[in-house]
C-alpha positions in Angstrom: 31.6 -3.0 5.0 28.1 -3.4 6.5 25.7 -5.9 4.7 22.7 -3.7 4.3 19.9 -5.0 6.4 16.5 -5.4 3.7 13.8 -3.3 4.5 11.4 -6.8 4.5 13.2 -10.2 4.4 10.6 -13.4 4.5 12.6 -16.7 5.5 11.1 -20.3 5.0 7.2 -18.5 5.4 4.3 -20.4 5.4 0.5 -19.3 5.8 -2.3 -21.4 5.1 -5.2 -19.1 4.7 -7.5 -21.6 2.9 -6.8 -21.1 -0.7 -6.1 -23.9 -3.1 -2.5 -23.9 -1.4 -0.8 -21.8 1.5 1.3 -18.7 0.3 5.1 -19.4 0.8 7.4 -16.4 0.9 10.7 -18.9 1.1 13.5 -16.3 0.6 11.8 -12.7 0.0 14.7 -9.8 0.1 13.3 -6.6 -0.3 16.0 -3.6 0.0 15.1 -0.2 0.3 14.0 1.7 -2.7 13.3 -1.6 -4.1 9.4 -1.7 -5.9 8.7 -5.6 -5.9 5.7 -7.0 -7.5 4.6 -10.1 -6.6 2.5 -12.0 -9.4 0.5 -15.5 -9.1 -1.7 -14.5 -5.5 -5.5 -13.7 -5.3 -7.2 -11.3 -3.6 -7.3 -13.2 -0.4 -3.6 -14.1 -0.4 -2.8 -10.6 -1.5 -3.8 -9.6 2.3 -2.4 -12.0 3.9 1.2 -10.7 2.1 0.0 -7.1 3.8 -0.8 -8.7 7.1 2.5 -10.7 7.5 4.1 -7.7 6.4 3.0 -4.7 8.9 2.8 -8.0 11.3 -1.1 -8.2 12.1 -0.6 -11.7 11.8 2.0 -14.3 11.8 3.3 -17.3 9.6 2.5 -20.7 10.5 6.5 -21.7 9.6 9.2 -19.4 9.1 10.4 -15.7 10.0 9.5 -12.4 8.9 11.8 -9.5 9.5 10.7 -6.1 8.6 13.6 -3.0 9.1 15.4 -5.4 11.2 12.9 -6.5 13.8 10.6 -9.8 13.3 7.4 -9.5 13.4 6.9 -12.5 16.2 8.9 -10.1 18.2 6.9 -7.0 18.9 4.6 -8.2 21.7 3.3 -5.2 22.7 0.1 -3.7 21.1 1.2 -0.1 21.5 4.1 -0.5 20.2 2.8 -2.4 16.6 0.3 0.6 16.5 3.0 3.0 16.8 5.0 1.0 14.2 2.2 1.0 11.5 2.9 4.3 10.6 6.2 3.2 8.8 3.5 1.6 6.1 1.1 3.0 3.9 -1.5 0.6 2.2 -3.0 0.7 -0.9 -6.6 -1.3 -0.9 -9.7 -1.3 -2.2 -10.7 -3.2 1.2 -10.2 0.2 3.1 -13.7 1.6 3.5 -14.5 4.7 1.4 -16.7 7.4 3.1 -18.8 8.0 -0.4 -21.4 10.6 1.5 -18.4 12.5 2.0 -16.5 14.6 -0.8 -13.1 13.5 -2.2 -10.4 16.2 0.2 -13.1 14.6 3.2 -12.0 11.0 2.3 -8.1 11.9 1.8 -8.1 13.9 5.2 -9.0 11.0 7.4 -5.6 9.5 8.3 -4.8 13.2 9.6 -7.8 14.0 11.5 -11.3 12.7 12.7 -12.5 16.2 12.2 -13.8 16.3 8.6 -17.1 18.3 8.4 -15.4 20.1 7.6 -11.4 19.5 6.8 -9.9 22.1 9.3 -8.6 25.0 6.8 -5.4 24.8 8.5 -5.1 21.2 6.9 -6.7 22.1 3.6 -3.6 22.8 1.8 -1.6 19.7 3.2 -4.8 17.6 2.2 -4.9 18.9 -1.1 -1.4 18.3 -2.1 -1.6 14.5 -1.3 -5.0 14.5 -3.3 -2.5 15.7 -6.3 0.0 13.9 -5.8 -2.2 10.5 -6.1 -3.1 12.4 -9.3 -6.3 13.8 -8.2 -7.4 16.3 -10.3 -8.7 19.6 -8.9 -12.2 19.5 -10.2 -12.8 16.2 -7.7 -11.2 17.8 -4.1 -15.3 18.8 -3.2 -17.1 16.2 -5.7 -18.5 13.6 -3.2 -17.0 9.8 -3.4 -19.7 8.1 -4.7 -19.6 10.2 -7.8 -15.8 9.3 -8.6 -15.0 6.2 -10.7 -12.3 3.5 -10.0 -9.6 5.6 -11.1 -10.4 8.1 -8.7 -11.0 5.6 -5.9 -7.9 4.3 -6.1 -6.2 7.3 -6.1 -8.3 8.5 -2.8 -6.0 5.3 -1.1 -2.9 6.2 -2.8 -3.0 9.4 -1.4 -4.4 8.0 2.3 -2.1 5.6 2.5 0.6 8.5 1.7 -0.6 10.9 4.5 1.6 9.9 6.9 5.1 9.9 4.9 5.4 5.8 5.2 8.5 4.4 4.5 7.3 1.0 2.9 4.2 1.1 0.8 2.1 -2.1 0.3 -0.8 -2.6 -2.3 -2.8 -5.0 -2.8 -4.2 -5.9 -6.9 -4.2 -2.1 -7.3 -5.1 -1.7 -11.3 -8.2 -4.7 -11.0 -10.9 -2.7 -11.1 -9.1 -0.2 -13.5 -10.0 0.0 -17.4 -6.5 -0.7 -19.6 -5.9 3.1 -20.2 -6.6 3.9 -16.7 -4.2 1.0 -15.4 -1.1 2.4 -17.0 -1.7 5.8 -15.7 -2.0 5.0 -12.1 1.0 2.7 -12.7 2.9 6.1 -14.0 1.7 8.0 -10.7 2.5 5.0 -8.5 6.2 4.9 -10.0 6.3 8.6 -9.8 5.5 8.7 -6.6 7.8 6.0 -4.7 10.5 7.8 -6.7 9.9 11.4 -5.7 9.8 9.8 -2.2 12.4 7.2 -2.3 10.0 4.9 -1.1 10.4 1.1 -0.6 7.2 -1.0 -2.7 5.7 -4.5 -2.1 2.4 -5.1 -4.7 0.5 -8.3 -5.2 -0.3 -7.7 -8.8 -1.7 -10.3 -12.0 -1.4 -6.6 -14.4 2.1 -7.3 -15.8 1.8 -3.8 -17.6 1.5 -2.2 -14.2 4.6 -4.8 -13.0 6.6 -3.1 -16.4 5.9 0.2 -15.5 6.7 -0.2 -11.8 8.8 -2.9 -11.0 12.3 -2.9 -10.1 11.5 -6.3 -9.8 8.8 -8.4 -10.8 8.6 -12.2 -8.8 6.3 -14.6 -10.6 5.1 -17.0 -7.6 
């Protein structure tokens, strides 16, 4: 029989990105429909997880191989654009458009044509907006009006938009209140399972690790 090949698989890595020491990813196996939450890296180190991941940048030492192919690899710029879409990211780095309402903010990996959302996309915009758990009452509420739960949910259901198969996020519950963290945990969980999706988080929240986690690596 086959050895199933991991959907991300990290080898001897190495990145110094000028923290108090480099991140080392020395034997990372992630298989699909894994959810994997990674615990003891800051902010900073949680993008550079993201980055060597989706393969905007390399390691200084070791290999990263990500549905087969390592990153060092794919050589041509094209072709790493094209291959981004197998990802979804979940950041609070990603720019919010707060002048613009809540469906407006969702619709923009689907189209640059938001004022307005094209009503032909209106339905498909609205059902990623509830399935991040959006309520309703928020689809034409502008951004700036919608707290941190809300925010987050805006990139949940961005960085769903294109049906990724791997899903990275990045400290996604520390701007969230307690109550709020272990809700968006719930929808998080809900969501990869409805969608059998493979999940990488850099996460301190060990509720949200409980609630998600298949498997929870302390670094």
């Amino acid at each position: 029989m086959t050895e199933a090949v991991p959907v991300v698989h990290c080898t001897g890595v190495v990145k110094d990105y000028r923290g108090l020491r480099p991140l080392r990813l020395l034997d990372l196996r992630v298989m699909a429909g894994d959810r994997v939450v990674l615990g003891g890296i800051d902010v900073i180190g949680a993008e550079v997880v993201t980055n060597l991941i989706n393969g905007a940048t390399l390691p200084d030492q070791g290999e990263v191989r990500v549905f087969g192919e390592a990153t060092h690899e794919i050589t041509d710029g094209d072709a790493w654009l094209a291959a981004l879409d197998r990802f979804g990211v979940v950041t609070a780095r990603a720019v919010l458009l707060d002048g613009m309402t809540i469906r407006q903010n969702v619709a923009l990996p689907l189209t640059i044509e938001i004022d307005p959302v094209p009503d032909a996309l209106v339905p498909q915009v609205d059902a990623l907006a509830r399935e991040a758990g959006i309520d309703d009452s928020w689809f034409g509420r502008f951004a700036h009006e919608a707290p941190a739960t809300v925010r987050m949910r805006i990139h949940l259901a961005r960085a769903l938009a294109l049906s990724p198969q791997l899903i990275l996020l990045e400290h996604p519950t520390a701007a969230l209140e307690a109550p709020d963290r272990a809700a968006f945990a719930d929808d998080v969980r809900r969501v990869a399972t409805a969608r059998g999706l493979t999940l990488v988080a850099v996460s301190q929240d060990r509720e949200f690790a409980r609630r998600v986690a298949t498997r929870h690596l302390q670094l």
